[in-house]
C-alpha positions in Angstrom: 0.0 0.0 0.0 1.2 4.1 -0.7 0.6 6.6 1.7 0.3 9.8 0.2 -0.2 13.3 2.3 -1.5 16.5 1.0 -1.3 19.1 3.7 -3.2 22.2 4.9 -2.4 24.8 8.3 -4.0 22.4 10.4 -4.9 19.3 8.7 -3.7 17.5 6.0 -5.6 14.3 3.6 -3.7 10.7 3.6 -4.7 9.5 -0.2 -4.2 5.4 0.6 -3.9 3.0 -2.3 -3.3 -0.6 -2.6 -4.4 -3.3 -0.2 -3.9 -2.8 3.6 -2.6 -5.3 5.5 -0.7 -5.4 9.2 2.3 -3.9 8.1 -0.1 -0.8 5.8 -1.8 0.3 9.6 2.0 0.5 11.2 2.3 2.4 8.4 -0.6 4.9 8.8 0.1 4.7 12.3 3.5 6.5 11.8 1.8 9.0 9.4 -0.6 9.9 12.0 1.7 10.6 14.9 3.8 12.6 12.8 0.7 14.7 11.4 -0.3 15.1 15.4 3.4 16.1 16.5 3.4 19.0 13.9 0.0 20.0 15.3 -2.2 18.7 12.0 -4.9 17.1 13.8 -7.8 17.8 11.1 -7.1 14.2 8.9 -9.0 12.5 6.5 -8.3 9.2 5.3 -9.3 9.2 1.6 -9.4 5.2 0.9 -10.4 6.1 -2.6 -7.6 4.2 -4.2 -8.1 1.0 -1.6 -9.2 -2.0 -3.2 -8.6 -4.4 0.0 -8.6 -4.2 3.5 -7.6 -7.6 5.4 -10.3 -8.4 7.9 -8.0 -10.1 10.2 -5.9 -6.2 10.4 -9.1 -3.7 9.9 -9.6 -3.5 14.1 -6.7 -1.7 14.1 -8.1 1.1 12.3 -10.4 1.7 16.2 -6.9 2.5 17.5 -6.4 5.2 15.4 -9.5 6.6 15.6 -8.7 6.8 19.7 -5.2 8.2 18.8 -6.2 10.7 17.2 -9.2 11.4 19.6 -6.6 11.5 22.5 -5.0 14.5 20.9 -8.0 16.4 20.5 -8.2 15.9 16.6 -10.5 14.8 14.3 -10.1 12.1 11.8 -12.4 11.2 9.1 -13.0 8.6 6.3 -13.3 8.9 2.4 -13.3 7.5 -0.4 -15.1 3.8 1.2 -15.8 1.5 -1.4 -18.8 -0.2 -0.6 -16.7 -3.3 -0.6 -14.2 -1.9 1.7 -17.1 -0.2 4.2 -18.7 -3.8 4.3 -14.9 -5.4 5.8 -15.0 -2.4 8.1 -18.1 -2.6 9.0 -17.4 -7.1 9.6 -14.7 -6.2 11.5 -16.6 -4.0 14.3 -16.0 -0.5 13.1 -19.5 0.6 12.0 -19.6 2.7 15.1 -16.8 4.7 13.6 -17.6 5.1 10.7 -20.6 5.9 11.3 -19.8 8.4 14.0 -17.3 10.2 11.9 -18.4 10.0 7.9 -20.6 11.8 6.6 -21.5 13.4 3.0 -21.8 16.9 4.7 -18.7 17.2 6.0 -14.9 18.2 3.9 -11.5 19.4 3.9 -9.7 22.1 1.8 -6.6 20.8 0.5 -4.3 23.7 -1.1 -4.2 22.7 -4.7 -7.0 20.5 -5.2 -10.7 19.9 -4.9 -12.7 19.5 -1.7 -12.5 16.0 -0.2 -15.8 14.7 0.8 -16.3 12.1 3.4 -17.9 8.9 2.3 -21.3 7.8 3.9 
């Protein structure tokens, strides 16, 4: 899987692509506290370009949502295939996802369009 970050003052978006596995969340997890130590604590996950997520790995996805929770941010999903929402949502995380995606809801991105969350 490629990580790729597109920044703003406070936030930034983390364009995924690939298939995520065990060693994809250390991954994210290492993008994520290096957004939140330079104070970036809007985040969107845009799993546009995600064709797989590995059902055994996707509860790890809960411990970011706490992460980023525990430093007062706000991360949000985009981009869920319907395929990829239904392994999420298998794996226990409708309660985040539902909590924090929503049609309603973006993030500007210098350089590009708005972002919107999946539903």
């Amino acid at each position: 899987m490629t990580i790729r970050s597109r920044f703003t003052d406070d936030g930034a978006v983390l364009q995924m692509a690939g298939s995520m596995a065990a060693r994809d969340f250390g991954d994210l997890h290492r993008e994520l506290v290096g957004l939140l130590r330079t104070r970036r604590s809007r985040i969107v996950l845009d799993f546009e370009g995600v064709d797989h997520v590995s059902y055994r790995d996707a509860h790890e996805l809960a411990r970011e949502f706490e992460l980023v929770r525990s430093y007062r941010g706000d991360l949000r999903v985009a981009g869920l295939s319907p395929y990829v929402r239904d392994i999420l949502v298998f794996a226990g995380l409708s309660g985040f996802l539902d909590a924090y995606t929503s049609d309603s809801v973006a993030i500007d991105v210098p350089g590009s369009a708005r972002v919107p969350r999946a539903s």
